[in-house]
C-alpha positions as CSV (number, residue, x, y, z in Angstrom):
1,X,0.0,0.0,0.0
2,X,1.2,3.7,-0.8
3,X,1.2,6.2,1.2
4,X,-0.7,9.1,0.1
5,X,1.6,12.3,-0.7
6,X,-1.1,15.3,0.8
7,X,-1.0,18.9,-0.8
8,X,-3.4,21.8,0.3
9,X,-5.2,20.4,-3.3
10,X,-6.2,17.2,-2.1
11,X,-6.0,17.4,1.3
12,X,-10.3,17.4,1.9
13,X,-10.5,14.6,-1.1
14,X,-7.8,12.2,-0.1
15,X,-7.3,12.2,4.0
16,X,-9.7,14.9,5.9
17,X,-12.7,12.9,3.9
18,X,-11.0,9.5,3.8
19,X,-14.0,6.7,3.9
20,X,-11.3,4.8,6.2
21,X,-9.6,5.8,9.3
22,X,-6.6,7.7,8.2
23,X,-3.5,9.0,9.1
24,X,-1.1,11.9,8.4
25,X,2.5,12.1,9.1
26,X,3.7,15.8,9.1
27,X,7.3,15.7,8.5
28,X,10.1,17.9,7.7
29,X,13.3,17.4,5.8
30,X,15.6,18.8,8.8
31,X,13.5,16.4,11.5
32,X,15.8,13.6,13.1
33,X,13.2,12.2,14.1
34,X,10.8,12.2,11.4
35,X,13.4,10.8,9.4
36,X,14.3,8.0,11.8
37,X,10.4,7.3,12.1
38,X,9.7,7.4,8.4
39,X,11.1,4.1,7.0
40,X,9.2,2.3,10.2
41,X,6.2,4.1,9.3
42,X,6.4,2.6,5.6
43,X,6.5,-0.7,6.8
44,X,3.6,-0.3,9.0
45,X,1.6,1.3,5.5
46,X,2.5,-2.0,3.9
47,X,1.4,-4.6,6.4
48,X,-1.0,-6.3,4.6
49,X,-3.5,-6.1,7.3
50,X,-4.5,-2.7,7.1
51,X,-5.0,-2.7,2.9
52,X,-8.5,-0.9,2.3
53,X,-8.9,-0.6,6.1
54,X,-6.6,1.6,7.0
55,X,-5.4,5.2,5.1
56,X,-1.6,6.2,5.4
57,X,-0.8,10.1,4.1
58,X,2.4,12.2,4.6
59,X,3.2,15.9,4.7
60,X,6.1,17.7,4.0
61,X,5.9,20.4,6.1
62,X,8.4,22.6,3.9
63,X,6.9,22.7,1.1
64,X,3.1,22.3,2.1
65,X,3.2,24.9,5.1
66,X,-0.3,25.5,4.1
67,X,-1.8,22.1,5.0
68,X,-0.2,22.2,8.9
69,X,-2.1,25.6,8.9
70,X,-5.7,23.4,7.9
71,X,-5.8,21.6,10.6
72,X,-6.5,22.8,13.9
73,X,-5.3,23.7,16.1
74,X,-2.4,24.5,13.7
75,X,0.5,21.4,13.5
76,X,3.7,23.8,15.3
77,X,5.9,21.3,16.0
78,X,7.5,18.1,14.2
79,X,7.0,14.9,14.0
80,X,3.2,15.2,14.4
81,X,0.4,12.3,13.5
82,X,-3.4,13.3,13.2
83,X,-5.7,10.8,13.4
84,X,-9.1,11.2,11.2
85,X,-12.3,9.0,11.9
86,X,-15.7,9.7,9.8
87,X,-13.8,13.0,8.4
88,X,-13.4,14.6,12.2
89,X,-10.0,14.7,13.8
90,X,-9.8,11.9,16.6
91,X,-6.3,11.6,18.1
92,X,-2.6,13.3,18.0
93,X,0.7,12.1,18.6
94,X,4.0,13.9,18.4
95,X,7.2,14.9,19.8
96,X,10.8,13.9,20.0
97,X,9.8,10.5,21.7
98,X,7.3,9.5,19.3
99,X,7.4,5.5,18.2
100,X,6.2,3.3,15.9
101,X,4.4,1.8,18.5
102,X,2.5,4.2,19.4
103,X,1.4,5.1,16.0
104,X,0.7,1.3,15.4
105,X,-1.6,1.2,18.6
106,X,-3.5,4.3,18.1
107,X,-4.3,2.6,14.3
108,X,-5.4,-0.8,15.8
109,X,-7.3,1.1,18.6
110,X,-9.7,3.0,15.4
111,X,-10.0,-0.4,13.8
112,X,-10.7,-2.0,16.7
């Protein structure tokens, strides 16, 4: 499964009104820990188990400023995951000590 690549163009049509839980992944090129969390967050978009269940979307923050400004309150700091249910925000996790298994638990939790 691909992760969806959100703009401010398709940010309503592909993740905010996603007819699956999704997820989005705002990231930034100068992020350690983005970076470190990004190929763990690939896997985890290509388990097998969460194909048409589950809907994974990233964010480059540096070029799509715009998009951390749409949801709110505004995305300020990096990493930072938003959780959409039935197109209304639901959870947030973020911050330097962010792991995949917390992401990976907050998915199974809005599938559960």
């Amino acid at each position: 499964m691909a992760i969806t690549e959100i703009t401010k163009d398709n940010f309503d049509a592909e993740f905010k009104n996603s007819p699956v839980p999704a997820v989005l992944d705002f990231w930034g090129p100068k992020c350690g820990t983005c970076l470190a969390l990004m190929p763990k967050y690939h896997e985890l978009a290509d388990n097998p188990k969460y194909e048409g269940r589950f809907k994974f979307c990233s964010v480059d923050t540096s070029s799509n400023r715009r998009v951390a400004m749409m949801v709110r309150p505004a995305v300020m700091g990096l990493p930072m995951f938003v959780f959409y249910k039935d197109g209304a925000e639901v959870a947030r996790l973020g911050g330097h000590s962010l792991t995949i298994e917390a992401i990976t638990a907050k998915v199974d939790e809005l599938l559960a």
